[in-house]
Each structure stands twice: as C-alpha cells, then as structure tokens.
Phi, psi and omega in degrees: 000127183285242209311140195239159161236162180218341166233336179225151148202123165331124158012282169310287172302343172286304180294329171263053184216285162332307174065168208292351179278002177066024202196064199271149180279166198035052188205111146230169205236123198260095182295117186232076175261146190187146193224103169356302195288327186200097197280338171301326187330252192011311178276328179286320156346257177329336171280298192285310166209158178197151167319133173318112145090014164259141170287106086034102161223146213262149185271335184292319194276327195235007170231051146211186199238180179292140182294131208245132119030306152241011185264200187246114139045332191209026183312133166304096190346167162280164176281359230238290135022268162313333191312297205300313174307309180334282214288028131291297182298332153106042186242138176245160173307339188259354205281126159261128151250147208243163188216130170232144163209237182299327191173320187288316190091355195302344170254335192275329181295312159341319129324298172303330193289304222300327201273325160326307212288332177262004153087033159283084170275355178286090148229125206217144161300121175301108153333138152102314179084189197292326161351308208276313179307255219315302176298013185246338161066074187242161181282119166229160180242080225282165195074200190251135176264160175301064202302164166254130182299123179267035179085281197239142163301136174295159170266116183262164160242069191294179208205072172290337172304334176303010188207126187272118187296186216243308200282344153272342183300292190305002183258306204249027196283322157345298219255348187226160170272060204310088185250165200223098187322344209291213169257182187280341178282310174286320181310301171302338208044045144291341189205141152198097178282026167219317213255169150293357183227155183245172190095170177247148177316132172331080211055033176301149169250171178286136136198099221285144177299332175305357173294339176251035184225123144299180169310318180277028189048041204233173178260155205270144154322140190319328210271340188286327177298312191296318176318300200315285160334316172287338220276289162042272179083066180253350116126236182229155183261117213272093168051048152070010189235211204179007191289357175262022180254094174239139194267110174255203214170175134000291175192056183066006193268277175288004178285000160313319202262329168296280175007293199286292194321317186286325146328325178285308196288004164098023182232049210287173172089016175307176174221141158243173186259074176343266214315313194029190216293351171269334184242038207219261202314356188295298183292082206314337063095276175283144184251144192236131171244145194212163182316310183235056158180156195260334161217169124240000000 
C-alpha cells in the first residue's frame, strides 16, 4: 500500500485497498466482533461472513492475558505473546492493518490501542464497522480465511507509559483527568450487568464512548470531538501532548474508543487505564462513588 492510514478508514478506502482481486499485498483486515454476553457470538459471526480475506481475533483469548486474582477482566498479554499473534496473522513492520467489529469500533479500538502499544501505527479502525461493509454490499466471506505467517516477528517498541497500573491511578488521581466510557447507568450505578460492584472511581468523569458516534455510526468529525473534549474538561496539552488524560471502562476495552477519538480529533498521547473498573473493586478498600452513596 503507497498510503497507511493510522486512526480511521472509510468503506470506500478499504475496499480500493483491497483492489479488485481481495489479496492486496500488505494490508491485512482484522474482525474482532465480540459480545460480553456471549463471547462465542463473534466467532460464530465470523464463520458465517466477514470482509473478504479477514482474519479473527476473539478478545478474551488474543487481545488479553488470562484474568489473575487482582486483575481486571482484560489484562494485558505479555508483548513477546502478542508479537507471536501479529506473525500468526501474518502482520508485519510494513503491514497497514485494518481492524474492525460490529459497527461501534467499541471492541476493535482495543486492538487498535494495542498494536500503537507495541509501537505498529499503521492502524486504522473500519468506519462504521462490518454493518457499514455489509449496507455497501462489499464482498464477504465465510469460514476461517488463511492468515500467511509474515515469516519474521515484527521488532516492538512496546511503549508502556500509554498505559496506567491501578497503584499509579491512586497516586496520580489528584493530578489527572479521569474519564470513564462506560454508559451514564453503569457511571452512576444504577445498573451494572457485568461487574459486582457498581458506581465509578472518585473523580472520574462520564464520558461514554457512543458519544463519539453520530446517528449514522460513524465517528464525528474532529473538530465536533475536540468540542467533545473540551466540553469535558480534559483541559490543555502539555508539549502538544494529552498525557494527564487517563481513559478507563469497564476492563480497558471501549475506554479505547475514547483513546482513538481524541486522537482523531488532534489530541494525542491520553493514556489508559488496563486494569479499569473490574480490577479497581478488586480491593473492597478502594472508594467507590455510586447513585446511592457518596462513598463506599
């Protein structure tokens, strides 16, 4: 590919990425459709259709590590781990990869951070997601497609500081701007259908990621994200950079989708918070604010 993309790419450019034979040299296109609720969904997804000549990666097995005792719900792999997944998919230092899942990107951004995170950036999210490939009526396919091994491990630069341990978040909580993807239901604890305990960290702000979607499921233009932001209060950037901005979630996953927006939107270098609200409640310990109390 003469061009890489690194935070978005359209329908359109994918699909002329592709050419018209599907077997474009460098590009390979990643589904990571997956449902909380039924983690298998994604993958029997993906067996019945997917972009022509894409590849699967399921989020419990290949973008986390096994769940610890103190971790959170989505601990990060070792990279030396992730490396061995790239060269399985057949991604390389040359490779643009494209990453996609149902439509939101709320899973696929996850992917995208991760590969920023070993220092890949040609990486860009499918607007729209497979939703958006299917009303455009691009060619998919069924079964498992073939990854090609790309031969050699990419050489990482993992690049840890993009990401905050739970015991620097409590050090540095004062000092940073804590926003949290979840919905306004899970932020309040009014509702929490996955973890046990319910409400957000002491001066996290809402900020839910579908927020960063228009009506048609595609992400808002930069300047409507940065307006997003500002609006916020994520405050001003420190040598053009955004790093006392850190995003959590559930268990590091759509706080991703925060991550990529402020990128689109010209405001790079947030950082997350892996462990995020599943590995926070791990200590009972720690204060939790919720609809009906002000601490526990």
């Amino acid at each position: 590919m003469q061009n890489f993309y690194h935070t978005l790419i359209s329908v359109d450019q994918l699909a002329t990425a592709l050419g018209t034979s599907h077997a474009a040299t460098g590009l390979v296109v990643v589904d990571c459709r997956f449902s909380l609720m039924n983690p298998d969904q994604g993958a029997q997804e993906y067996a019945e259709e997917h972009v022509e000549g894409a590849v699967y990666a399921h989020l419990d097995h290949d973008l986390a590590a096994p769940i610890t005792p103190a971790s959170g719900r989505h601990p990060l792999p070792a990279a030396s781990v992730f490396s061995e997944k790239l060269k399985s998919w057949g991604i390389d230092a040359n490779t643009q990869v494209v990453v996609y899942d149902h439509g939101p990107g709320a899973i696929a951004a996850r992917l995208w951070w991760m590969l920023r995170w070993v220092g890949h950036h040609h990486v860009a999210l499918l607007d729209g997601g497979f939703r958006a490939w299917r009303e455009a009526e691009m060619p998919c396919s069924g079964g498992a497609s073939a990854a090609v091994s790309s031969g050699d491990s990419e050489t990482l630069t993992v690049n840890d500081p993009m990401w905050v341990t739970t015991e620097a978040l409590q050090q540095q909580l004062r000092e940073i701007v804590l926003t949290d993807a979840r919905s306004m239901e899970r932020y309040q604890g009014k509702s929490e259908p996955i973890d046990p305990v319910a409400g957000h960290i002491p001066g996290a702000i809402s900020a839910a990621f579908e927020q960063n979607l228009g009506q048609d499921g595609r992400f808002l233009n930069p300047q409507q994200l940065k307006q997003r932001f500002q609006q916020l209060g994520v405050g001003a950037a420190t040598d053009s950079q955004y790093q006392h901005v850190v995003h959590m979630c559930g268990s590091g996953v759509t706080a991703c989708h925060n991550i990529l927006a402020m990128e689109i939107a010209g405001m790079p270098g947030s950082r997350l918070y892996v462990g995020s609200w599943s590995e926070w409640i791990r200590d009972p310990q720690r204060p939790v604010v919720s609809e009906s109390s002000d601490s526990v």
